[in-house]
C-alpha positions in Angstrom: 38.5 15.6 20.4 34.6 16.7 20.4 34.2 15.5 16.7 35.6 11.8 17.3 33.2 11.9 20.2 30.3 13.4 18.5 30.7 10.7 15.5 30.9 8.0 18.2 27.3 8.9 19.5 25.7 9.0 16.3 26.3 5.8 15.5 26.2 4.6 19.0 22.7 2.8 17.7 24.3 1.0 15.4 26.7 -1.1 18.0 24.9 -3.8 19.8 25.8 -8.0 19.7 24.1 -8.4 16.7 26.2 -5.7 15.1 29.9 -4.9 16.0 31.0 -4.1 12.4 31.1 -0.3 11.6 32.2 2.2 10.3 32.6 4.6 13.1 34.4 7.6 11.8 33.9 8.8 8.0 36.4 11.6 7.4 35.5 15.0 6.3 31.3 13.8 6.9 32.5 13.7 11.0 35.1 16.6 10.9 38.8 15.4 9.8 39.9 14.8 6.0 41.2 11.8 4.8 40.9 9.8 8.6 38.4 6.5 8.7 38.0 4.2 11.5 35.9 0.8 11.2 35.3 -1.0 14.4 35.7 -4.9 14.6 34.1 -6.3 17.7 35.7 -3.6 20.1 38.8 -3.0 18.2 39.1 -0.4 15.2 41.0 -0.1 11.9 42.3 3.8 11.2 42.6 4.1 7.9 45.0 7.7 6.5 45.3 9.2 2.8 48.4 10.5 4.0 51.7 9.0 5.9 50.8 10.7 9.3 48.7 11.0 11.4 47.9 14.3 13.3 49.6 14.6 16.7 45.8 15.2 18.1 44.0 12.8 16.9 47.2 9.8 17.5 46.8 11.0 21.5 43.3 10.8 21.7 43.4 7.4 19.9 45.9 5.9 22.0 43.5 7.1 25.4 41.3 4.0 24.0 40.7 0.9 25.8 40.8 -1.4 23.0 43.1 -2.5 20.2 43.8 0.6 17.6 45.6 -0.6 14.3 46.3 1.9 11.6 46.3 1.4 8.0 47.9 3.6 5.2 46.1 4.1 2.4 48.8 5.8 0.3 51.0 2.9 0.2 51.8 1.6 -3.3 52.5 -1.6 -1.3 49.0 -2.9 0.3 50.3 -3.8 3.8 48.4 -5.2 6.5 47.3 -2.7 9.7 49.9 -1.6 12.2 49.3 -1.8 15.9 49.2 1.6 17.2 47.9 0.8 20.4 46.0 -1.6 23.1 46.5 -5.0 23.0 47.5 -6.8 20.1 45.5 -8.9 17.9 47.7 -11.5 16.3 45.0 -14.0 15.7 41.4 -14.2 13.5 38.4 -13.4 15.6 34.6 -13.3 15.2 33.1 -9.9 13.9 28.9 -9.7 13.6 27.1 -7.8 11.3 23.4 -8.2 11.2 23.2 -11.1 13.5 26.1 -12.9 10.9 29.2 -14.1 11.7 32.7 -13.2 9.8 36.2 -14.3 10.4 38.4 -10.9 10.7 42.5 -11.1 10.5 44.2 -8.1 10.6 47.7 -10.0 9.5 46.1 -11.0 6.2 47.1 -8.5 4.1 45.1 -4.6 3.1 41.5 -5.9 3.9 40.7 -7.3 7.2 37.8 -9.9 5.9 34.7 -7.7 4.9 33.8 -4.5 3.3 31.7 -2.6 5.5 30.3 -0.7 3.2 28.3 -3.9 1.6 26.2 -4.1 5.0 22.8 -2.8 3.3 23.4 -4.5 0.1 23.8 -8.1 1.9 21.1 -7.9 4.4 19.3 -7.0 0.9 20.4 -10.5 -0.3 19.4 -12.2 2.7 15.6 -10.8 2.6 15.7 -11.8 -1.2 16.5 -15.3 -1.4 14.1 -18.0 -1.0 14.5 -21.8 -0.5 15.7 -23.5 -3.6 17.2 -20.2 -5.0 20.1 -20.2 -7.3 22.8 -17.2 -5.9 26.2 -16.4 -8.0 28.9 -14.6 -6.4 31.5 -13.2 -8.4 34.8 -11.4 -7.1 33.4 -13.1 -3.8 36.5 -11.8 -1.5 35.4 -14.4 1.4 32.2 -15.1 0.6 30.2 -12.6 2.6 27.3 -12.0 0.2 27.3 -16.3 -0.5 27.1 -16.5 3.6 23.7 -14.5 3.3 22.5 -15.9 0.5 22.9 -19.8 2.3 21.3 -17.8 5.1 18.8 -16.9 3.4 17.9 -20.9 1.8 19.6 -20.5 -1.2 22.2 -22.7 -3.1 25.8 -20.8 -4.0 28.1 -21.0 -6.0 30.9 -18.7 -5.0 33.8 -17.1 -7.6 37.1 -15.9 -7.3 40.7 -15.9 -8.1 42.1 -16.7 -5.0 42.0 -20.1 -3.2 43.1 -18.8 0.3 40.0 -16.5 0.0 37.5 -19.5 -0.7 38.6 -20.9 2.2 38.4 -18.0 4.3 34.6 -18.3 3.3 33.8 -21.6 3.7 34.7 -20.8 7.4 32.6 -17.9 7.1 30.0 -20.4 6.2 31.0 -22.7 9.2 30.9 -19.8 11.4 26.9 -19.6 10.6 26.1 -23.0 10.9 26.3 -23.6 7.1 27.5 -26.8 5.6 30.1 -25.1 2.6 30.5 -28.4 1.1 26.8 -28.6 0.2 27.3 -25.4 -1.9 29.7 -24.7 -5.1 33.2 -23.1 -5.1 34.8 -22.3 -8.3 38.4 -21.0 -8.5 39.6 -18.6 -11.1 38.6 -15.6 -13.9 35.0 -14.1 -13.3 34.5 -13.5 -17.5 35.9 -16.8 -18.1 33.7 -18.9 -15.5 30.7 -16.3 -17.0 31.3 -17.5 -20.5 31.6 -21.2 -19.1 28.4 -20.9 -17.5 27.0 -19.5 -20.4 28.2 -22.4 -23.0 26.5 -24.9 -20.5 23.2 -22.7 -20.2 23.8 -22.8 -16.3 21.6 -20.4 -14.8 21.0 -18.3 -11.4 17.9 -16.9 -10.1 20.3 -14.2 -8.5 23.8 -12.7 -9.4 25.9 -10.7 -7.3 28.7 -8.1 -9.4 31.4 -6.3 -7.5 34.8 -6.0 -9.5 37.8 -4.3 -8.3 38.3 -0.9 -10.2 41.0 -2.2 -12.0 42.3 -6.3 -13.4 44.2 -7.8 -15.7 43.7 -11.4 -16.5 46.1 -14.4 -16.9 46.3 -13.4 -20.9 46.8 -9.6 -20.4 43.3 -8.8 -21.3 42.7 -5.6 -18.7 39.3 -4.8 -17.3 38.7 -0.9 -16.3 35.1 -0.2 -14.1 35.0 2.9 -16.4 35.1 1.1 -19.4 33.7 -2.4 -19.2 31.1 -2.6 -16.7 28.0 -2.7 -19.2 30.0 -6.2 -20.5 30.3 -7.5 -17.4 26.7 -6.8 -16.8 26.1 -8.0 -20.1 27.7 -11.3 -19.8 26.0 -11.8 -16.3 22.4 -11.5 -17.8 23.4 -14.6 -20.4 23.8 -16.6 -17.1 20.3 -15.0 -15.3 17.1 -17.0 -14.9 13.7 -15.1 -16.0 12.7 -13.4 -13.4 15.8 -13.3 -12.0 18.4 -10.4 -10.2 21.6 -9.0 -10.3 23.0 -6.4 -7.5 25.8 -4.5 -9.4 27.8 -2.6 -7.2 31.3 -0.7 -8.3 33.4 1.8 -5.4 34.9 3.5 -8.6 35.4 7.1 -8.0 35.3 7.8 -11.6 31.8 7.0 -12.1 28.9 9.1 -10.6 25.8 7.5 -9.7 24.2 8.3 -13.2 26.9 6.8 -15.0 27.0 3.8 -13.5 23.1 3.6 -13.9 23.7 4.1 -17.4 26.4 1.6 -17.5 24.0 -1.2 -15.7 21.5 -0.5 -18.3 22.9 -0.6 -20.8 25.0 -4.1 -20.3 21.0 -5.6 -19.4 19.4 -5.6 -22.7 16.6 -7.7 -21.5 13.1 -5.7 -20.1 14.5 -4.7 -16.1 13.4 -2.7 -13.7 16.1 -0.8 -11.8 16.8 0.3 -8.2 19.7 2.7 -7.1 20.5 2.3 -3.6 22.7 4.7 -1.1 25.5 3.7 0.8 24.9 3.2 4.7 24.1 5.7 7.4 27.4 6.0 9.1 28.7 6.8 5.5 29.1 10.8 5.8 31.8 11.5 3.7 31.6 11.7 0.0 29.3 8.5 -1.1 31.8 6.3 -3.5 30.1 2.8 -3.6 27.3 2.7 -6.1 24.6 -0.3 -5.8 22.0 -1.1 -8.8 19.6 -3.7 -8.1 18.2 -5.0 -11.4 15.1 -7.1 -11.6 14.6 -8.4 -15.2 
């Protein structure tokens, strides 16, 4: 198929050892709707909107000397990735993106370990940081943007609801030759530890926002992108340093890139300077994760 070729040499400069974490097929962008494919050190992820995949496009895949899994989006149930062909990878194994290390299991469930389309936005974190920097990660997922951070000299402290998933990124951290036990790990509600910190006047020099679209806390209490963004920003820039940052990001297809800028805004009430970023180069289909950098 000419157009799973032709998107395979544009982002041919992309794939090298210090990067084998891509995205390497963005649907309509390189010439088929609703199909994605995200390679993992040799071995790719097809995502479908539908519960098919065309007869064309499963041959060709199957000619392919690696491991092909295939994930449907349009499950109500999130299930992990189905072999479809090549050799099977039953175990976690080592992915690099940017010269950093991440643990990738395709039996853990509907995400495989990173989101891809946070490359730019982490190697931003990375360049950022200085020694002796203070870095919150909230709705961490395992710990990617605290793993550049440490990188990067800064002390974490890394947030989120699930305990498997902190441990998943302390070995993320041991992976990079980062002690986890020398940085901070908080289980349990982002707006609850943000009003916690708060209380205690616990600050960060840097403060990383990324919410799923959609929660509901342990009391009912339901938190929409759409909706409640500006208080999430809001409550982050109680817990912010002067002089400090906060990279709020959302993949909520509700929002347009305005929107969200207004959103930001208007949750930082404190004199900022804001920075709208695009999503990566491989990205060709329509652009759905929005990035504001905010320097107050």
């Amino acid at each position: 198929m000419d157009f799973l070729l032709k998107a395979l040499e544009k982002r041919k400069h992309l794939l090298n050892t210090e990067n084998d974490a891509v995205r390497v097929f963005d649907g309509l962008g390189d010439g088929c709707r609703g199909v994605s494919i995200d390679a993992y050190a040799g071995s790719w992820v097809v995502a479908t909107q539908g519960e098919r995949i065309e007869p064309q496009l499963l041959a060709e895949l199957k000619k392919q000397k690696h491991s092909v899994y295939w994930k449907r989006l349009s499950q109500s149930q999130k299930e992990s990735p189905i072999l479809l062909s090549g050799k099977p990878q039953d175990t976690p194994f080592i992915a690099v993106e940017s010269g950093v290390k991440y643990e990738i299991n395709y039996q853990a469930g509907y995400s495989q370990g990173i989101f891809l389309d946070q490359r730019e936005n982490r190697k931003r974190v990375l360049e950022r940081v200085q020694a002796g920097d203070t870095v919150l990660n909230t709705f961490a997922y395992t710990g990617a943007f605290s793993v550049c951070a440490s990188l990067g000299g800064a002390s974490t402290t890394t947030l989120d609801l699930s305990q498997p998933y902190l441990d998943w990124g302390k070995r993320n951290f041991q992976l990079n030759g980062q002690d986890p036990e020398s940085h901070f790990w908080c289980k349990g509600d982002t707006f609850h530890w943000l009003e916690r910190f708060a209380k205690k006047e616990r600050k960060f020099d840097g403060i990383i926002l990324d919410p799923p679209t959609f929660s509901r806390d342990q009391k009912g209490k339901v938190f929409r992108v759409e909706k409640d963004y500006a208080c999430l920003v809001e409550m982050a820039s109680k817990c912010l340093a002067p002089g400090g940052w906060i990279l709020a990001t959302t993949n909520c297809r509700k929002l347009n890139d305005a929107a969200f800028l207004r959103m930001v805004r208007e949750g930082c009430s404190r004199k900022h300077q804001a920075t709208v970023y695009s999503m990566p180069e491989e990205y060709r289909d329509i652009p759905f994760l929005k990035s504001v950098w905010l320097e107050v």
